[in-house]
C-alpha positions as CSV (number, residue, x, y, z in Angstrom):
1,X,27.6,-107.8,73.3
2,X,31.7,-108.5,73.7
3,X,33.7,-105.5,73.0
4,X,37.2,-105.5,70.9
5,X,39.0,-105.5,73.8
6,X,37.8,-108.3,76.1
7,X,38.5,-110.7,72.5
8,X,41.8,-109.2,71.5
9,X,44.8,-108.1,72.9
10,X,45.7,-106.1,69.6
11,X,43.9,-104.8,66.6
12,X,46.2,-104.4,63.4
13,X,45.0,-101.5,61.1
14,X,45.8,-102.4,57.5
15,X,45.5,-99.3,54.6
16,X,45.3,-101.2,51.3
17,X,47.1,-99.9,48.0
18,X,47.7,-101.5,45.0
19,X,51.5,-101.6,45.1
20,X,52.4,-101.3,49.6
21,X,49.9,-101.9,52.5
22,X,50.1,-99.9,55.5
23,X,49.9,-101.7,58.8
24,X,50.0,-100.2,62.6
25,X,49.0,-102.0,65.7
26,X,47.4,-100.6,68.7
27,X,46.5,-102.1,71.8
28,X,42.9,-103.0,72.0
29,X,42.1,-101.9,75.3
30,X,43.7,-98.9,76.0
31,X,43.8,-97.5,72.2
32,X,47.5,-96.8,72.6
33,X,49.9,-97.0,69.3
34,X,52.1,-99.7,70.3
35,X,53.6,-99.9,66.6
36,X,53.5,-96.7,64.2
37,X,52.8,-97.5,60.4
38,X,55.0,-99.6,58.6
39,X,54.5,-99.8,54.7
40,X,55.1,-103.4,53.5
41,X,55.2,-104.2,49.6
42,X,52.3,-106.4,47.9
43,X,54.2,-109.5,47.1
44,X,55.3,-112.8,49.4
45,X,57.9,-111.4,50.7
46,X,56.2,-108.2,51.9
47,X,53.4,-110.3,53.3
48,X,55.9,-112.4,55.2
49,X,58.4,-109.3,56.9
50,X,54.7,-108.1,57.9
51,X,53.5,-111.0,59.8
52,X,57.0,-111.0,61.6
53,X,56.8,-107.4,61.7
54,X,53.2,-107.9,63.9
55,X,54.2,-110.8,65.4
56,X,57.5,-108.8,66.8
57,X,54.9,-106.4,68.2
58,X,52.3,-108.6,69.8
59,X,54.0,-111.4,71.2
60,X,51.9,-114.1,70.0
61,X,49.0,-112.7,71.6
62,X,45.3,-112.7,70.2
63,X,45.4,-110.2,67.6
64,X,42.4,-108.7,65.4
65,X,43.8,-107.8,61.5
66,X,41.2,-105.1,60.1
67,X,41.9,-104.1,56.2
68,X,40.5,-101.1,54.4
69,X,41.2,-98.8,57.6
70,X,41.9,-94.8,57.0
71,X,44.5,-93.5,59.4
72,X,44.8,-90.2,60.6
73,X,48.3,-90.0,61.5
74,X,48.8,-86.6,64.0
75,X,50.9,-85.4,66.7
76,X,49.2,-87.6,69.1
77,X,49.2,-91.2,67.3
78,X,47.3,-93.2,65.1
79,X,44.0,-92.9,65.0
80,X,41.8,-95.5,62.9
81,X,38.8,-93.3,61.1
82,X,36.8,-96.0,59.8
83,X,36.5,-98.1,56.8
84,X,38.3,-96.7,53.5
């Protein structure tokens, strides 16, 4: 079975609201934060700054969006719990 990391570079955490997404991105093979969340607006505009926002952060590279994520924000990072 192929693991996250040997198909992605990144993995992009998305917490869904009604009104503002949350994104952060974290690099898929060592699990560190590379981009702490970022609340974007529900609209075109907010969906555009947020793909520039990721792209900024993952140079192009092969990235894995996941929506519905919880994060556990602490002194120590971001921390994806599991489906929300």
């Amino acid at each position: 079975m192929t693991s996250i990391s040997e198909r992605y570079d990144y993995v992009v955490g998305v917490d869904t609201h009604a009104k503002n997404h949350l994104y952060a991105i974290i690099d898929a093979r060592t699990g560190a934060v590379l981009a702490r969340p970022e609340k974007f607006a529900v609209t075109s505009a907010g969906f555009t700054k947020a793909l520039a926002w990721i792209g900024r952060h993952t140079a192009g590279a092969r990235v894995l969006a996941g929506a519905c994520q919880v994060f556990c924000v602490c002194r120590s990072g971001v921390r994806v719990r599991g489906d929300g």
